[in-house]
C-alpha positions as CSV (number, residue, x, y, z in Angstrom):
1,X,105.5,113.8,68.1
2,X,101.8,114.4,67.9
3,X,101.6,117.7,70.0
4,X,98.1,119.0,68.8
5,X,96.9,115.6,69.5
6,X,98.5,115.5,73.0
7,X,97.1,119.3,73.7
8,X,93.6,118.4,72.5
9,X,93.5,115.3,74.7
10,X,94.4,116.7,77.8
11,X,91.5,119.6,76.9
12,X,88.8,116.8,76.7
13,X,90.1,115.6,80.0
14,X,90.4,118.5,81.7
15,X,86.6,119.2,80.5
16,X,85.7,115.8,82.4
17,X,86.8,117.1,85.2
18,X,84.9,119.6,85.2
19,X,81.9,117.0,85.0
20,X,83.7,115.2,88.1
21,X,82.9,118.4,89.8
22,X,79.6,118.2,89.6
23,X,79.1,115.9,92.6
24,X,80.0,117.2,95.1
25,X,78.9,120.9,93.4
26,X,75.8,118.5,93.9
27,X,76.7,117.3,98.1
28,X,77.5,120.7,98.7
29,X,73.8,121.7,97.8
30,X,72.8,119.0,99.4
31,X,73.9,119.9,103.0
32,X,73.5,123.7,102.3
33,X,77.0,124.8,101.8
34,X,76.2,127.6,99.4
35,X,80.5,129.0,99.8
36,X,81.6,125.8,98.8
37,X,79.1,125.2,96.1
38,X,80.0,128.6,94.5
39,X,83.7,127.5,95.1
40,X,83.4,124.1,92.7
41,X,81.1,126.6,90.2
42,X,84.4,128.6,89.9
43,X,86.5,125.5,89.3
44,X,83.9,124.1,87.0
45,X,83.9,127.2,84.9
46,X,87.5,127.7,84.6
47,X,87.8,123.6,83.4
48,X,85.5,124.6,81.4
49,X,87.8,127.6,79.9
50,X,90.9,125.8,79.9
51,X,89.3,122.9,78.8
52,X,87.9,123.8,75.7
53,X,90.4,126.6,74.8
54,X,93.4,123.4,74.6
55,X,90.7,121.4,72.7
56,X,89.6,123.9,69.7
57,X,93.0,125.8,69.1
58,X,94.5,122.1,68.8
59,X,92.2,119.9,67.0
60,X,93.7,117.7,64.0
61,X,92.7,114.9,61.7
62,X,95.8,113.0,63.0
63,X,94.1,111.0,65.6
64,X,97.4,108.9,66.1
65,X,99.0,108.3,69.4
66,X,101.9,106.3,70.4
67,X,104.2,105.2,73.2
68,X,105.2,108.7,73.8
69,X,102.1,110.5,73.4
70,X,100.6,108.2,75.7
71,X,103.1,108.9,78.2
72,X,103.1,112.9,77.8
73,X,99.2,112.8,78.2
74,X,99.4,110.7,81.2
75,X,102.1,113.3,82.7
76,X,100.0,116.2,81.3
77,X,96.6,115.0,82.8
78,X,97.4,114.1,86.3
79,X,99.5,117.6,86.9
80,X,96.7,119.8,85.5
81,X,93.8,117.7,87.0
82,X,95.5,118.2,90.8
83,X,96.3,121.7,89.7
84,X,92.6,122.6,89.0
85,X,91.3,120.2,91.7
86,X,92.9,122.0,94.2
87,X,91.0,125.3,93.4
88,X,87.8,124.3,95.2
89,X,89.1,123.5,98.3
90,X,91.1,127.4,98.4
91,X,88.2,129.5,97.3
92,X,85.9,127.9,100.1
93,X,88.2,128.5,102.7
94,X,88.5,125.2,103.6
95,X,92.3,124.7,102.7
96,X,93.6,128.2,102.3
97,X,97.1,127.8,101.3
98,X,97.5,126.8,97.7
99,X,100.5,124.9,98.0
100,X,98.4,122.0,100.9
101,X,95.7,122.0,98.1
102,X,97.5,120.9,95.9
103,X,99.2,118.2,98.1
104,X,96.1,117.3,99.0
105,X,94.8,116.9,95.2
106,X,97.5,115.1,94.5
107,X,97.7,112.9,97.3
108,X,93.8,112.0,96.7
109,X,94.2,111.7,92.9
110,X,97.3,109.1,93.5
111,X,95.5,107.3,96.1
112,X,98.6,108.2,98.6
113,X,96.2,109.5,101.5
114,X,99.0,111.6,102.7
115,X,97.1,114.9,104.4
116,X,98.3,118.4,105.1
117,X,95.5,119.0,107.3
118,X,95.5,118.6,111.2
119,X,91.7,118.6,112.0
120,X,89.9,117.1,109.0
121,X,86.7,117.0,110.8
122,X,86.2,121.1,110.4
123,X,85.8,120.4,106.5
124,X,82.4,121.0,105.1
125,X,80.8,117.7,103.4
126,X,81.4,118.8,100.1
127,X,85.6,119.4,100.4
128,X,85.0,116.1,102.2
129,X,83.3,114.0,99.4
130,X,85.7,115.4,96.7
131,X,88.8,114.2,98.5
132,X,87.5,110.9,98.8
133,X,86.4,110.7,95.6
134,X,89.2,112.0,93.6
135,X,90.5,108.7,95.1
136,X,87.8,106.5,93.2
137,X,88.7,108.4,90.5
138,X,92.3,107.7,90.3
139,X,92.0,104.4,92.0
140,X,91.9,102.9,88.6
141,X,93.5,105.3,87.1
142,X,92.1,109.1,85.8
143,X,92.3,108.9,81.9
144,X,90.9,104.8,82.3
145,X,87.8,105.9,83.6
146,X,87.6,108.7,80.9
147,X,88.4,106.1,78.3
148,X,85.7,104.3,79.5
149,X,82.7,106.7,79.5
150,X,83.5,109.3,76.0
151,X,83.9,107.6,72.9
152,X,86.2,110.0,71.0
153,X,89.4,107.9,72.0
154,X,90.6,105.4,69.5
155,X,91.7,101.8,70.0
156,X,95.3,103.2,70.3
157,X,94.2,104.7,73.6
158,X,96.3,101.8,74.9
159,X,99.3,103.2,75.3
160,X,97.7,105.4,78.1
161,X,96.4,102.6,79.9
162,X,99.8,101.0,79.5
163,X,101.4,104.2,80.6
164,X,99.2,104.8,83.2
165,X,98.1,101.4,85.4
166,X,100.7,100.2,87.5
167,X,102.6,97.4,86.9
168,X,105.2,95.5,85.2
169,X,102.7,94.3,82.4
170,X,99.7,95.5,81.4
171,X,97.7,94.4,77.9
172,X,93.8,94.1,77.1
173,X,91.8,92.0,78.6
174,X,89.8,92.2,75.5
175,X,90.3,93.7,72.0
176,X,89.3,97.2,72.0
177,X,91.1,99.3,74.9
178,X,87.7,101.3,75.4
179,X,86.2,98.0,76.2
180,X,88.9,96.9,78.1
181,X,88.2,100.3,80.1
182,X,84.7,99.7,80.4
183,X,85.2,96.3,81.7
184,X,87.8,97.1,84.7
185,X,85.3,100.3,85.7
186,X,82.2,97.8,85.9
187,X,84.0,95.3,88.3
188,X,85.0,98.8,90.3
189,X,81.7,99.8,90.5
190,X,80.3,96.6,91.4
191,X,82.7,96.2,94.3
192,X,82.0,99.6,95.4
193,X,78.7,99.2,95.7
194,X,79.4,96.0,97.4
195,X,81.2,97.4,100.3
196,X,79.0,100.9,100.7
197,X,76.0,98.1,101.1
198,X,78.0,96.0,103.6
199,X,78.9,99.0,105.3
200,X,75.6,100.3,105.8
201,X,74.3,96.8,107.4
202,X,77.1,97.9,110.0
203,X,75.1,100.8,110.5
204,X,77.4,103.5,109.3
205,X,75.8,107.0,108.2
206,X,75.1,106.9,104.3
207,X,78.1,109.2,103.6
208,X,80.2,108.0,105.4
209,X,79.8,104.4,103.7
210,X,80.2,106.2,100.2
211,X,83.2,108.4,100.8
212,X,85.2,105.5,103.0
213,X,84.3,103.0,99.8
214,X,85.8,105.3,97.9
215,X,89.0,105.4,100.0
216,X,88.6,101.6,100.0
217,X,88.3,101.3,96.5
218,X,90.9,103.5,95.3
219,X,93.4,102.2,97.9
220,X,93.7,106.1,99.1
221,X,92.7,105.9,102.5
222,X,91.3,109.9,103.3
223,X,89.4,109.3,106.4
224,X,86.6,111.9,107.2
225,X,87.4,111.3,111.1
226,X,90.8,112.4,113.4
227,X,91.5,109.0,114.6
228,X,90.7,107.4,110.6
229,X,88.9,104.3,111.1
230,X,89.5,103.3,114.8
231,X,86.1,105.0,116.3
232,X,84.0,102.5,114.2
233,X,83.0,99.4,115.2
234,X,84.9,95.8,114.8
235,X,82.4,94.7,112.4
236,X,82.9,97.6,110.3
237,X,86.8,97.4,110.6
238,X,86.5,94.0,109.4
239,X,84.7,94.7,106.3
240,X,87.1,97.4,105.1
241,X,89.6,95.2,105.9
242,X,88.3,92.2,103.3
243,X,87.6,95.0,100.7
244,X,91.2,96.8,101.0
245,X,92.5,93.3,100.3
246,X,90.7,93.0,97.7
247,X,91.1,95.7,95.9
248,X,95.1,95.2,96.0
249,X,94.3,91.5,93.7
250,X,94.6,92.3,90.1
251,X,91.9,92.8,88.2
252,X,92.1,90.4,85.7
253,X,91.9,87.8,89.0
254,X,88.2,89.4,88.4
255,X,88.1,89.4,84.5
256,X,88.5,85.3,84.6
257,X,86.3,84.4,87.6
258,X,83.5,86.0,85.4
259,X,84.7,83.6,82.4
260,X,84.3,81.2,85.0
261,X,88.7,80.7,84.2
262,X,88.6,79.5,87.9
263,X,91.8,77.2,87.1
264,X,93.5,80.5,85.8
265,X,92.9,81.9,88.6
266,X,94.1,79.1,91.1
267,X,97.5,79.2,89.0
268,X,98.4,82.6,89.6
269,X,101.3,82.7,91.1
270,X,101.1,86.7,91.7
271,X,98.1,86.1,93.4
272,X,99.4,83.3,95.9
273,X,102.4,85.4,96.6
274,X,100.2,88.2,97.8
275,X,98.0,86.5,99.6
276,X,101.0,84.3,101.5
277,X,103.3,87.9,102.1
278,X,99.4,89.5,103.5
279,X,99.1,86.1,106.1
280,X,102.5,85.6,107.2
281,X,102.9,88.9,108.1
282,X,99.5,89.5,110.1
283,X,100.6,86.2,112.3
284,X,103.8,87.4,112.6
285,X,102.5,91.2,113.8
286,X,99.3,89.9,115.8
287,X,102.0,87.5,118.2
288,X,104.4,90.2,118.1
289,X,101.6,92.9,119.5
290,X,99.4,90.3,121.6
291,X,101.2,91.5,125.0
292,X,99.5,95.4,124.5
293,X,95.9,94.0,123.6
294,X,93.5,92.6,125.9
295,X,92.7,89.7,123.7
296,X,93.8,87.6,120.8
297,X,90.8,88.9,118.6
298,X,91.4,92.5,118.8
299,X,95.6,91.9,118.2
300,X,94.5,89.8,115.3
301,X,91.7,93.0,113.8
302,X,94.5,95.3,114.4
303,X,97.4,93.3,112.5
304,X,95.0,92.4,109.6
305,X,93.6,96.2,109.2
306,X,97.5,97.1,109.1
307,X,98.9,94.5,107.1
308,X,96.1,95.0,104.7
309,X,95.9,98.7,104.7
310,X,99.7,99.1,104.2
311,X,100.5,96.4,101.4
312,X,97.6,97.9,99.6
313,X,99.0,101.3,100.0
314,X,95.5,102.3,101.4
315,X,96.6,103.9,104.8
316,X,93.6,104.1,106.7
317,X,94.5,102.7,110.5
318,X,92.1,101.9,113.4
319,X,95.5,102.1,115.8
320,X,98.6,104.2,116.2
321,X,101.3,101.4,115.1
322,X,103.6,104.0,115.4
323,X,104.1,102.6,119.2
324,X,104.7,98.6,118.4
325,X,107.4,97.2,118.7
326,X,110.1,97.9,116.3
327,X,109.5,94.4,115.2
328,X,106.5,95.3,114.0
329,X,107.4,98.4,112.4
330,X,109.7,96.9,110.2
331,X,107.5,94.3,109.2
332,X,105.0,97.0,107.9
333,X,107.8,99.1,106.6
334,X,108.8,96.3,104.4
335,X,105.2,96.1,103.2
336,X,105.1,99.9,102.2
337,X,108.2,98.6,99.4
338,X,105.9,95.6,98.4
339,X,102.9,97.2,97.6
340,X,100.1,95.3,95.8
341,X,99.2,93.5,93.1
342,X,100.1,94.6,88.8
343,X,96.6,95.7,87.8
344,X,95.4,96.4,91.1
345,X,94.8,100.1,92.6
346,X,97.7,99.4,94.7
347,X,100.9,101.2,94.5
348,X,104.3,100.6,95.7
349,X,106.9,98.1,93.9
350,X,104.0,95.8,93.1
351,X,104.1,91.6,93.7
352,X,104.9,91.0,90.4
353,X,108.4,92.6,90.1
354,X,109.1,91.0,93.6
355,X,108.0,87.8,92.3
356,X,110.3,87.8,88.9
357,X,113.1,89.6,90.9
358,X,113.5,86.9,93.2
359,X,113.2,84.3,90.5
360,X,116.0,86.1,88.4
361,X,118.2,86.5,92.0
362,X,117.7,82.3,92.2
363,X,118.9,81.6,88.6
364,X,121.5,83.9,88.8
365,X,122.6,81.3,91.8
366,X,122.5,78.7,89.9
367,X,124.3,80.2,86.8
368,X,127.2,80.5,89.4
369,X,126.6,77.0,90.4
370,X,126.3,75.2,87.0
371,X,127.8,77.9,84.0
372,X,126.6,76.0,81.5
373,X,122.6,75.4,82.4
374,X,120.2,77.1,80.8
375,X,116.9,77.7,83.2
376,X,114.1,79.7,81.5
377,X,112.7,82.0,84.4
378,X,108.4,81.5,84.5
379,X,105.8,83.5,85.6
380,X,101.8,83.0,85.3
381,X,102.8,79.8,83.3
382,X,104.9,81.9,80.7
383,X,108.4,82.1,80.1
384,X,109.1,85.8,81.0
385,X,111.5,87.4,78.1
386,X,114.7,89.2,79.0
387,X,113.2,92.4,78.5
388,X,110.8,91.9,80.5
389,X,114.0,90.8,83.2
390,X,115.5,94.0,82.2
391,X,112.8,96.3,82.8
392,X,112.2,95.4,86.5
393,X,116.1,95.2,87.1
394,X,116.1,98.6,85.3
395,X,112.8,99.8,87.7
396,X,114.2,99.0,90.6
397,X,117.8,101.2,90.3
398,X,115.4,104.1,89.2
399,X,113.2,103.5,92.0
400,X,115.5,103.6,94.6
401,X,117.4,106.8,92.8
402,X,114.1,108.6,92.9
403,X,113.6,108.0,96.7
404,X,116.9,108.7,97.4
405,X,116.3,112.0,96.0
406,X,113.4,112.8,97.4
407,X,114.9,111.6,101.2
408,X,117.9,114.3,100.6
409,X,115.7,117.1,99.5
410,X,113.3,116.9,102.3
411,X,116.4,115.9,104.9
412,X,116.7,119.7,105.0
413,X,113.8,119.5,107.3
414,X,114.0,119.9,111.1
415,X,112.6,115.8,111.2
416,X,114.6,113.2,112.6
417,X,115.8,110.5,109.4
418,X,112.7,107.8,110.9
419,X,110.4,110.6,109.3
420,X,112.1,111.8,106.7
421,X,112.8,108.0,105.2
422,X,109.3,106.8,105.8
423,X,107.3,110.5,104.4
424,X,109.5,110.0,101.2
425,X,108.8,106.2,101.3
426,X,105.2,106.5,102.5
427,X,104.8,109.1,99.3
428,X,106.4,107.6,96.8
429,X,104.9,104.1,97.2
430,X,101.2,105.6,97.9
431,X,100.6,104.9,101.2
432,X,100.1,107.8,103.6
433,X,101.1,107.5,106.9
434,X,104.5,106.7,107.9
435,X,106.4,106.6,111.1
436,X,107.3,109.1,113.7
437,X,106.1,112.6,113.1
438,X,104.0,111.5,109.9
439,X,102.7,108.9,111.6
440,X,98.8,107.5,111.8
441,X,97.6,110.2,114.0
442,X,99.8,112.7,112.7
443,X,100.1,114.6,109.5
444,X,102.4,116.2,106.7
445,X,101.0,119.8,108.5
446,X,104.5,121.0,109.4
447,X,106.7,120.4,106.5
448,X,107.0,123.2,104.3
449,X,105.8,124.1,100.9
450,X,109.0,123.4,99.0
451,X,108.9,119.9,100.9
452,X,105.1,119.7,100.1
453,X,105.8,120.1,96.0
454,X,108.6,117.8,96.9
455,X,106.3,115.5,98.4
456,X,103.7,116.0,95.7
457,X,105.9,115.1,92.5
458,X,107.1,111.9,94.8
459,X,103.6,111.3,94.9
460,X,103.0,111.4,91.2
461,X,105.9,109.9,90.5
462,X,105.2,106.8,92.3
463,X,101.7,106.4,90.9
464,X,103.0,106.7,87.7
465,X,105.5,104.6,88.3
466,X,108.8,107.3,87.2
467,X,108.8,106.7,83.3
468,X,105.3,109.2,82.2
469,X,106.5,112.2,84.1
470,X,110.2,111.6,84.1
471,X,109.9,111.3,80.0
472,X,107.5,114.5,79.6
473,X,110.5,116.7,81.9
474,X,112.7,115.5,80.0
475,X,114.0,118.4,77.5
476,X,115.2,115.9,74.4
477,X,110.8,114.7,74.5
478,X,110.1,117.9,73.3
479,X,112.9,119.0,70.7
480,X,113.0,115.7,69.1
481,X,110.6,114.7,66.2
């Protein structure tokens, strides 16, 4: 194993973040906020430190880096980026305890949205803008968007996209994985500039537009307000409801719309499974929920914001769903496991491994039916290999291990099982808010730290979907050449 390589890496990242820091060092100035200006100087500084210290006492010629090193990196980044993005928010008072900034980081760097705070509104702008965009930044993923701007990682850089973007499959759109990078982070952009310029048409405040694009984008969902998203206007609901959706299809959806692949793009059959799990469940919520609202309009805004926000593991709400009907509540419970598309910013179990799970569960019936047929399983117009099979059969026992673990060690809590199943399921899938005490308009506020590092690794280790960090905790990565 290449270890200098792995710590010289995660120096040049952790020296990016430092240059992530610099806008909202830059807000903060803005608005006057000299404590929390001096507050991301610190952080800066000591990025800076840590940063450079990894890089020069580990540089080597070997610029090789493989499966593992890719994974180890990925691990490596994402623990020390939320460690020293936490720093700003404690040294400007703004989030005291150490232990809810670094849920906090976390949550915003995974794009969960989870929150230990209970009055968000008594942040100062620049605490405000960093939480949102740490969700930008993660949204496509922390060392993709580093890929994309420094040119100092080689073409074998794509074993940390693979590593890190979420999904069953992930390859290059084009050759070069720094081109590749380049190419998912200018769609990004575009769309994020897309929906901050929609958003201000609706007349919301400049920053506001920014730093709720940024939860859009990212699939987070950190809101700047108490009540999230429900004291804006319909119009404005609407929009972020299109662009959550959106930002759930994968992004190669994108890649071959530009090539003009508009056939591709009709034959996805990822894509037609999303968007037919997304519509039968808003019908199904809006008729279920029509009896509380005054009109058919405002049940059908409130299912699609919620069907939307919850598949795409965004979290923002406009209502507290926590009151439907239990009907209701499963529906969107069910929606938290889906998640959104492979190659999306979404989290959870993704469409994909749905998709081929289901197709593997049908020939399996069949095999029973007829021993002797032989039925290739296809997805996307490709025969999907039995590794490929494997893998999401293999996923899927892992993933419900790993949340059964993280259920029992926060069951210790004084939360009836309604919380405690849908906090671990709600942070392990990326989505925020769950039912009952950590519902909408509630928070994570009264768990306690150990449940909040808990809570945290859950958090990473959906993002990362399990392999990255359970491979770099594993002893035998280390000892093992």
């Amino acid at each position: 194993m290449n270890k200098k390589m792995i710590f010289a890496t995660l120096g040049k990242i952790t020296v990016s973040e430092a240059g992530l820091m610099l806008l909202p060092l830059l807000v903060s100035l803005i608005y006057g906020e000299w404590t929390v200006a001096l507050s991301f100087l610190a952080a800066i500084a000591l990025a800076l430190v840590v940063g450079f210290s990894l890089y020069f006492s580990c540089r080597t010629k070997n610029k090789l880096i493989f499966a593992k090193e890719g994974f180890i990196i990925v691990a490596g980044a994402w623990l020390i980026m939320s460690a020293i993005g936490a720093i700003p928010f404690v040294l400007s008072g703004d989030i005291p305890s150490y232990i809810d900034a670094f849920f906090e980081t976390v949550s915003g760097f995974t794009t969960t949205g989870a929150s230990a705070l209970t009055d968000v509104e008594s942040l100062s702008r620049g605490a405000l803008f960093w939480r949102s965009f740490t969700h930008w930044v993660g949204g496509m993923g922390v060392l993709v968007f580093i890929m994309a701007l420094l040119p100092s990682f080689s073409d074998r850089s794509i074993h940390i996209m693979r590593a890190e973007m979420p999904g069953p499959i992930v390859g290059k759109i084009v050759p070069r994985a720094r081109q590749t990078a380049r190419i998912l982070y200018v769609i990004y952009f575009v769309m994020t500039v897309a929906e901050v310029i929609l958003l201000l048409f609706g007349d919301m405040p400049l920053f506001d537009s920014v730093v709720h694009a940024f939860g859009t984008a990212g699939t987070g969902g950190f809101g700047i307000k108490s009540d999230s998203i429900a004291s804006y206007s319909p119009y404005l609901q609407w929009v972020i409801t299109v662009f959550m959706f959106l930002f759930g299809v994968n992004f190669n959806i994108y890649y071959l719309m530009l090539l003009k692949k508009f056939k591709s793009v009709f034959k996805s059959g990822e894509l037609w499974a999303y968007v037919g799990i997304a519509a039968v469940a808003t019908v199904a919520i809006c008729i279920n929920i029509l009896p509380t609202f005054n009109n058919f309009w405002d049940a059908l805004r409130a299912s699609a914001f919620q069907v939307s926000s919850i598949i795409t593991t965004t979290g923002f709400s406009t209502v507290d769903f926590d009151v439907w009907p239990t009907f209701s509540k499963v529906i969107l419970a069910a929606l938290m496991f889906t998640g959104a598309c492979a190659g999306s910013t979404g989290g959870g179990f993704k469409v994909t491994r749905l998709v081929i799970l289901f197709k593997s569960i049908k020939q399996e019936l069949k095999r029973m039916i007829h021993p002797r047929s032989v039925r290739a399983i296809k997805f996307e117009g490709k025969v999907v290999d039995q590794t490929t099979l494997n893998g999401v059969g293999i996923y899927l026992g892992i993933y419900m291990m790993c949340l059964v673990a993280v259920i029992i060690a926060i069951s210790f809590e004084p939360f009836d099982f309604e919380t405690s199943f849908s906090a671990a399921l709600s942070c392990f899938n990326n989505i925020g808010p769950g039912f009952s005490a950590v519902g909408p308009m509630a928070s994570y506020a009264e768990y306690t730290g150990f449940s909040k590092i808990i809570l945290s690794f859950a958090m990473l280790f959906g993002r990362l979907e399990i392999y990255p960090l359970l491979i770099a905790l594993t002893p035998s990565t280390w000892t093992k050449k």
